[in-house]
C-alpha positions in Angstrom: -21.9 20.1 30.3 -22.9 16.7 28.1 -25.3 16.2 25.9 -26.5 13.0 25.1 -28.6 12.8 21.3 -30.3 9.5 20.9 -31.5 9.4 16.9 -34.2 6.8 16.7 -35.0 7.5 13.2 -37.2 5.9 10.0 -38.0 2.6 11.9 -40.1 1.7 9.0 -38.7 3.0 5.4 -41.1 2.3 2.5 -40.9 3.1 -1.3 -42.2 6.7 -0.1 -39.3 7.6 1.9 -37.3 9.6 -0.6 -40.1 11.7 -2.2 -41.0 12.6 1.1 -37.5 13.7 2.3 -36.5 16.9 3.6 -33.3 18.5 5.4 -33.5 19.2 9.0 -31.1 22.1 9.8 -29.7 22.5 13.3 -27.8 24.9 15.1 -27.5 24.0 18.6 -28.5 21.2 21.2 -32.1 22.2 21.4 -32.5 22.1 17.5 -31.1 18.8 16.9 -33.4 17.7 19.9 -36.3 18.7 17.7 -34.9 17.4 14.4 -34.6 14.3 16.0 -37.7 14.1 16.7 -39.2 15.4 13.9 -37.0 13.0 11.5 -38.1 10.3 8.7 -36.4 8.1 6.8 -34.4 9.3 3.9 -34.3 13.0 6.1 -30.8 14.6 6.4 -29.9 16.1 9.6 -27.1 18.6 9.2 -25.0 20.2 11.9 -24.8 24.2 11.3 -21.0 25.2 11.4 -19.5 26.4 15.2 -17.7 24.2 17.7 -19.9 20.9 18.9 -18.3 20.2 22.4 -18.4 17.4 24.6 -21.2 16.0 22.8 -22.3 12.2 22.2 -24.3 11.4 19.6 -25.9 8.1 19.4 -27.5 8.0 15.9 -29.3 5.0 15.6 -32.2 4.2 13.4 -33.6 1.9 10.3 -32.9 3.5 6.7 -32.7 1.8 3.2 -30.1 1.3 0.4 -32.5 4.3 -1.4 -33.4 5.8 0.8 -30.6 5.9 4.1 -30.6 8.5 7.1 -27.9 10.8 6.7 -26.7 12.7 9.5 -23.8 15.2 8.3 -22.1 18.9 8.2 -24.5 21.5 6.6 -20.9 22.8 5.4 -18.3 19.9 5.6 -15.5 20.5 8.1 -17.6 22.9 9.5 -19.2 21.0 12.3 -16.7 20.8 14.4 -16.9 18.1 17.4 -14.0 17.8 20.0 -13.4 17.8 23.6 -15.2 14.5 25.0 -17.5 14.7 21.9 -18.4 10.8 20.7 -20.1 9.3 17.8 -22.1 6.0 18.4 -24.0 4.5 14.7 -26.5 1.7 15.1 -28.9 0.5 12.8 -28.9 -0.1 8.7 -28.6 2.2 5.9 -27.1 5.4 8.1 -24.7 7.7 6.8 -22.5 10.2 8.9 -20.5 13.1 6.3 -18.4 15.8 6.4 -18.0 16.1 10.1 -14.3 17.1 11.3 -13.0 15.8 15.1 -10.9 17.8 16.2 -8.7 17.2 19.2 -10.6 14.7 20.7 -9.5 14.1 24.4 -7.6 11.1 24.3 -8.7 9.9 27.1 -12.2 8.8 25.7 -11.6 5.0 25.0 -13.5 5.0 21.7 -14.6 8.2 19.4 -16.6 6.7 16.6 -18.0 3.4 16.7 -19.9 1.5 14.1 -22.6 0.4 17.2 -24.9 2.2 19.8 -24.0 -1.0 22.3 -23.4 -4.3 22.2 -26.9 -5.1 20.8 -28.0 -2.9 18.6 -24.7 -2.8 16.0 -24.2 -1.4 12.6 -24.9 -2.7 9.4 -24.9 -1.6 5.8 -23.8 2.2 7.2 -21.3 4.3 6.2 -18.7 7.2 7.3 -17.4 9.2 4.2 -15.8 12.6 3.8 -15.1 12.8 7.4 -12.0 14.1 9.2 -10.2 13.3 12.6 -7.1 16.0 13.0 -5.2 16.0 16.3 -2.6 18.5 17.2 -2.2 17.7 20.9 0.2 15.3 22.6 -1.0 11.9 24.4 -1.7 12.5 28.0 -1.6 9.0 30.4 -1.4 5.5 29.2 -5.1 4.5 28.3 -6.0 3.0 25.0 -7.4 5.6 23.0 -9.2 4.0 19.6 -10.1 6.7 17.0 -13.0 4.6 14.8 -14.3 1.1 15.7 -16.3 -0.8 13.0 -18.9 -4.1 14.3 -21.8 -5.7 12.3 -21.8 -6.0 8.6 -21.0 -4.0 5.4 -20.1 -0.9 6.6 -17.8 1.4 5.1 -15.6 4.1 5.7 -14.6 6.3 2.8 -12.8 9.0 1.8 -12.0 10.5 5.5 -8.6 11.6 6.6 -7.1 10.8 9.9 -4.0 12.5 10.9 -1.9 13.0 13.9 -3.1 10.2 16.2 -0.2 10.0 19.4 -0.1 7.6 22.4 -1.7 3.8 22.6 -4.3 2.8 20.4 -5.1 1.3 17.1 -6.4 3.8 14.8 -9.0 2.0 12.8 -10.3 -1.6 14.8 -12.6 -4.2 12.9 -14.2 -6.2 15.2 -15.5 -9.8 15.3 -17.2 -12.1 17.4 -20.8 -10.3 18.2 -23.8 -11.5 17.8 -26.4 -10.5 15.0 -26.4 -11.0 11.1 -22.7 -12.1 11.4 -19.3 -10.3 11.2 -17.1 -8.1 8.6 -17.4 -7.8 4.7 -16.1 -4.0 5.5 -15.1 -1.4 2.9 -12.1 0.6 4.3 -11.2 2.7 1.4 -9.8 6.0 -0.5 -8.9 7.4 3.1 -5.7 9.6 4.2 -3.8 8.1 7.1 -1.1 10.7 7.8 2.2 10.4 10.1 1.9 9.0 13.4 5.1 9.5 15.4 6.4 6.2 17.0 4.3 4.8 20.3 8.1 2.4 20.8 5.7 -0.8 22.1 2.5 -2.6 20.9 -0.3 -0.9 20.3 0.8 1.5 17.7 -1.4 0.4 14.7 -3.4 2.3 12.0 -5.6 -0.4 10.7 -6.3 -4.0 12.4 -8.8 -6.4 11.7 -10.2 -8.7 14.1 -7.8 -9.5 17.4 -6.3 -13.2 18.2 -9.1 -14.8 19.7 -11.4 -14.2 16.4 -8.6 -14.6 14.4 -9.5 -17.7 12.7 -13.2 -16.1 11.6 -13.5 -15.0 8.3 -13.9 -11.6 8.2 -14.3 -10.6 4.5 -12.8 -7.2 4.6 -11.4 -5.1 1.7 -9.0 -2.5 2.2 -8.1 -0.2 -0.8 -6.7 2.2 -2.7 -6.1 4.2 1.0 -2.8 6.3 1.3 -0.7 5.6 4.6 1.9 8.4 4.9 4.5 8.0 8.0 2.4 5.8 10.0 5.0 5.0 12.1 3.1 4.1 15.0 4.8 0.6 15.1 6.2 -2.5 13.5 2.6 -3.5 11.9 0.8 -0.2 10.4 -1.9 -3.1 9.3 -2.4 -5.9 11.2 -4.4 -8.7 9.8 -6.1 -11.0 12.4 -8.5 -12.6 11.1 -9.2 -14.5 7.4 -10.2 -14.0 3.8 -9.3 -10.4 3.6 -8.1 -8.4 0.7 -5.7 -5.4 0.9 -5.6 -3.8 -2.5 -4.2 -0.8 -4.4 -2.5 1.2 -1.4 0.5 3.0 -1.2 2.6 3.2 2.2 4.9 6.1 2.6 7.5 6.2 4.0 5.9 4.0 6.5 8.4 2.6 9.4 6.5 -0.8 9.7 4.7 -3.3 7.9 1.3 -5.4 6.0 1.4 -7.9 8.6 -0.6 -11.1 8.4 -0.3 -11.6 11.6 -3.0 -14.0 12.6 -5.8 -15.6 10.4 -5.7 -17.6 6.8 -6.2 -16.9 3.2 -5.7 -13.6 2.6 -4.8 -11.4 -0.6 -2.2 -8.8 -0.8 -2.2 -7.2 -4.5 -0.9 -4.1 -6.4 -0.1 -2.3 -3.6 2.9 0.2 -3.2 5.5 1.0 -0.9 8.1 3.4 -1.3 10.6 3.6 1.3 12.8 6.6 -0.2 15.3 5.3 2.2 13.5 6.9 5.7 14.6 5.2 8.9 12.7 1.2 9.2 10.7 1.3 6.6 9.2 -2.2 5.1 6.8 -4.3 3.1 5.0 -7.3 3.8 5.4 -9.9 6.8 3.8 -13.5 6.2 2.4 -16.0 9.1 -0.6 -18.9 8.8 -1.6 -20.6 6.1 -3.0 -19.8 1.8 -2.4 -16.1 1.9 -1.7 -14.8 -2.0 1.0 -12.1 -2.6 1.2 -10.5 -5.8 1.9 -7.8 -7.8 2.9 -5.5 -5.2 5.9 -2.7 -5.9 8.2 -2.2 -3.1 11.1 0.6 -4.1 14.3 2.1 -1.6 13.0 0.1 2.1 15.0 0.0 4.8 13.8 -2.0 7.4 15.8 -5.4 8.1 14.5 -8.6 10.3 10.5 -8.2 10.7 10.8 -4.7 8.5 12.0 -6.6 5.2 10.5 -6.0 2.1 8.9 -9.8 2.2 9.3 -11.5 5.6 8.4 -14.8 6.0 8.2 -16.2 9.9 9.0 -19.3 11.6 6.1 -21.0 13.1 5.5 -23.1 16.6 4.2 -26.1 17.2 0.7 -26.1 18.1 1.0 -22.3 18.5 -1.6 -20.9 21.0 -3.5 -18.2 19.1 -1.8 -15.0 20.1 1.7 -16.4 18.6 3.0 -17.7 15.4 1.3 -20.4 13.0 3.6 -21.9 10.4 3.6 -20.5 7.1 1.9 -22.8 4.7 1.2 -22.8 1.1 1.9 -19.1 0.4 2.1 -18.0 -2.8 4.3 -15.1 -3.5 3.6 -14.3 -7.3 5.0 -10.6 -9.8 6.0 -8.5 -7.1 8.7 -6.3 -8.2 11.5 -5.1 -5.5 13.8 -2.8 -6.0 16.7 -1.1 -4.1 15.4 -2.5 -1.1 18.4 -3.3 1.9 16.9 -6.5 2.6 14.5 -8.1 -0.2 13.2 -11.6 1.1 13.7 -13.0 4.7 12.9 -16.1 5.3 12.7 -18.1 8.6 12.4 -14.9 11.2 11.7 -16.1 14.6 11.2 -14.4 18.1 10.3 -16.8 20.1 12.5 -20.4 21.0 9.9 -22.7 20.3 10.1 -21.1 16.3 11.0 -24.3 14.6 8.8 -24.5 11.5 10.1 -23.7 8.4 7.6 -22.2 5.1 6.4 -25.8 3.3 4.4 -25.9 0.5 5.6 -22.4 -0.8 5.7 -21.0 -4.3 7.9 -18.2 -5.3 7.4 -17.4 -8.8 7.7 -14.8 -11.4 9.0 -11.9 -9.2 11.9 -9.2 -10.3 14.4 -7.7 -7.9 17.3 -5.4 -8.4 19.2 -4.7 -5.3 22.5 -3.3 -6.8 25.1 -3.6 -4.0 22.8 -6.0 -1.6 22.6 -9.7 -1.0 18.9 -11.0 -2.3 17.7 -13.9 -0.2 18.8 -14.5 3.7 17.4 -18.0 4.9 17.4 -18.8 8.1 15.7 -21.8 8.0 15.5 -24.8 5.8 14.1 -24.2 2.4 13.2 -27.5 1.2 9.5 -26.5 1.7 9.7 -23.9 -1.2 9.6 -23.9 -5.1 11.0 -21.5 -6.7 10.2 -20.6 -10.6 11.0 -18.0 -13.2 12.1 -15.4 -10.8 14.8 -12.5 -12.0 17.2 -11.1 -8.8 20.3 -8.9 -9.5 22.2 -8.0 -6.5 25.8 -8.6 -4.7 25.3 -11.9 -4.4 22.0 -14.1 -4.5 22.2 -15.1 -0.7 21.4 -18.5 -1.0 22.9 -21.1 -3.1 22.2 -21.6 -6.9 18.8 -22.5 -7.2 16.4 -23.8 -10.4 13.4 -21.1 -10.8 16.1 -18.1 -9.8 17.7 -17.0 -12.7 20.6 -14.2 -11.8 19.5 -11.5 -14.6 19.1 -7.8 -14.1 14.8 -8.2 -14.4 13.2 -5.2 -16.4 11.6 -3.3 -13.9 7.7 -1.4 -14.3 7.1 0.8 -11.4 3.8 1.0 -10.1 2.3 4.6 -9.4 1.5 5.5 -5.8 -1.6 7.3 -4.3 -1.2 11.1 -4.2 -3.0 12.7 -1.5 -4.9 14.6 -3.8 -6.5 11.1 -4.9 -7.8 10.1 -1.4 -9.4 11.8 1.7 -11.7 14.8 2.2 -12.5 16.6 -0.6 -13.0 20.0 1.8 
């Protein structure tokens, strides 16, 4: 048997909401009928512990900045949904915490979304302390989407998702719908753990936007999050839209990539990615136009072609959205590579009609030592790049002698990854 909960909550939230607060415990369907409608804004509704199955919440309602609704685990990780259980958030100002899926049946399409429907979506809500743990294999071929943000400011925090198997992104940003406009997303602090290999598209933890949005700017920042083994495929993130920041985030052993895949102007920064030599592992794959690399710490990758530690495509001419637009005007500033089998790539192509070299491309100021490897393989023509006061020791450069490439062993400063102890649920 279903239940269906619909929280239509604080519609109206003035100054007097939090003073007036209280805690609504629940212990079963019938409660949390009653606390529903007995709730206020600034209330907290929390789940009792026990198992929560086949049950969809739609928590919807109206809360402030001071005073938001909170729906969450009297005990976190203690609520336990699973089965067919869903989680649908629409409104402002809601918070969902400490609630554990477990198992979900993967052949619900979407478990948590950031919207009730396609009019009523979130904005300004948040997801924190929150867990999704699957131990059960992928049945079928449907897609099956773990959390899917729409509307505006939300943020998802401190959660850990683990164990994901068969098709379907993990996280999804969405844009394109209608309302107070798209993105400006927090996706922080949060635990992505392995995900075994899906072996064909569809196999990513994070993407933002898709290829027909991909030239809206979506705003999003994604940081400090730990990705551990998400092997899922080629592009663990997959940027499609523009003007987002990935920041601070250590990849593990990760057999794929930071792709920008679609969209302009985005910033990759201080991130980390340590290969220790596991099976395809790689760094960051370029495409489109003004994205900023920098500062980033790749150590021991190695994945070759679209897998290499920087990978720089070949673009078509007058590319249809869903394939490649030229690289232009990167700039590719103090990362740090080292021991990597293949450092720089530049000029990848899959496709025939892949003609377009990088123009208008600064390389500048990074180190790599690659003891026993060749540095740069170009494919392409490199007249539409400057290089300047980089430092590469390897076998052999790669490419001939070039001004702004000076062939010294570079002094090296590792950046320190994420532990898991510094991201994810605290129960």
């Amino acid at each position: 048997m279903r239940f269906v909960f619909v929280l239509l909550i604080g519609l109206v939230a003035g100054p007097w909401a939090s003073a007036s607060a209280k805690e609504l415990r629940v212990a079963n369907p019938a409660a949390l009928e009653k606390a529903i409608r007995a709730a206020e804004a600034g209330d907290v509704i929390s789940l009792n512990e026990g198992e929560w199955r086949d049950v969809e919440i739609v928590f919807t309602g109206k809360g402030t900045e001071a005073a938001p609704i909170t729906l969450k685990a009297a005990t976190p990780g203690k609520a336990v949904l699973t089965g067919a259980s869903t989680l649908r958030i629409g409104g402002e100002h809601l918070v969902v915490e400490g609630l554990l899926f477990k198992d979900p049946d993967n052949r619900v399409g979407d478990l948590i979304l950031f919207r009730k429907d396609s009019k009523l979506l979130a904005n300004h809500c948040r997801m924190t302390q929150c867990a999704v743990i699957n131990t059960q294999p992928a049945e079928g071929a449907a897609d099956c989407r773990w959390v899917g943000i729409y509307g505006a400011g939300n943020r998802v925090d401190h959660c850990s998702f683990q164990g994901k198997t068969g098709k379907g992104t993990t996280l999804v940003v969405w844009l394109g719908n209608e309302g107070e406009g798209d993105g400006r997303h927090r996706i922080d602090h949060n635990y992505f753990g392995p995900r075994e290999k899906l072996g064909k598209n569809g196999g990513e933890t994070i993407r933002i936007g898709d290829s027909k949005t991909s030239m809206l700017s979506a705003e999003c920042v994604v940081e400090r999050n730990l990705f551990e083994k998400c092997n899922g495929e080629v592009e663990c993130i997959s940027n499609k839209s523009c003007d987002n920041v990935y920041r601070e985030n250590t990849f593990l052993e990760v057999g794929g990539t930071l792709t920008l895949r679609h969209g302009n102007r985005c910033t990759v920064e201080k991130n980390v990615f340590i290969g220790n030599q596991a099976n395809g592992t790689g760094g960051v794959r370029i495409i489109g136009e003004d994205h900023v690399v920098r500062g980033n710490y790749l150590e021991n990758l190695t994945g070759d072609d679209a897998r290499a530690g920087i990978c720089f495509m070949m673009g078509i001419p007058e590319s249809p959205a869903h394939r490649y637009f030229q690289v232009k005007r990167a700039r590719i500033e103090d990362n740090v590579l080292v021991n990597c089998k293949h450092s720089i790539l530049i000029g990848l192509s899959d496709d025939k009609n892949g003609v377009l070299p990088p123009v208008e491309t600064l390389i500048i100021g990074n180190r790599i030592s690659a003891p026993g490897q060749v540095i740069v393989e170009a494919r392409c023509s490199l007249s539409g790049i400057e290089w300047r006061k980089n430092q590469f020791a390897g076998k052999e450069l790669g490419i001939p002698a070039t001004e702004g490439i000076e062939g010294v062993e570079p002094q090296i400063v590792r950046l320190e990854p994420l532990k898991a102890t510094d991201v994810g649920v605290r129960w």
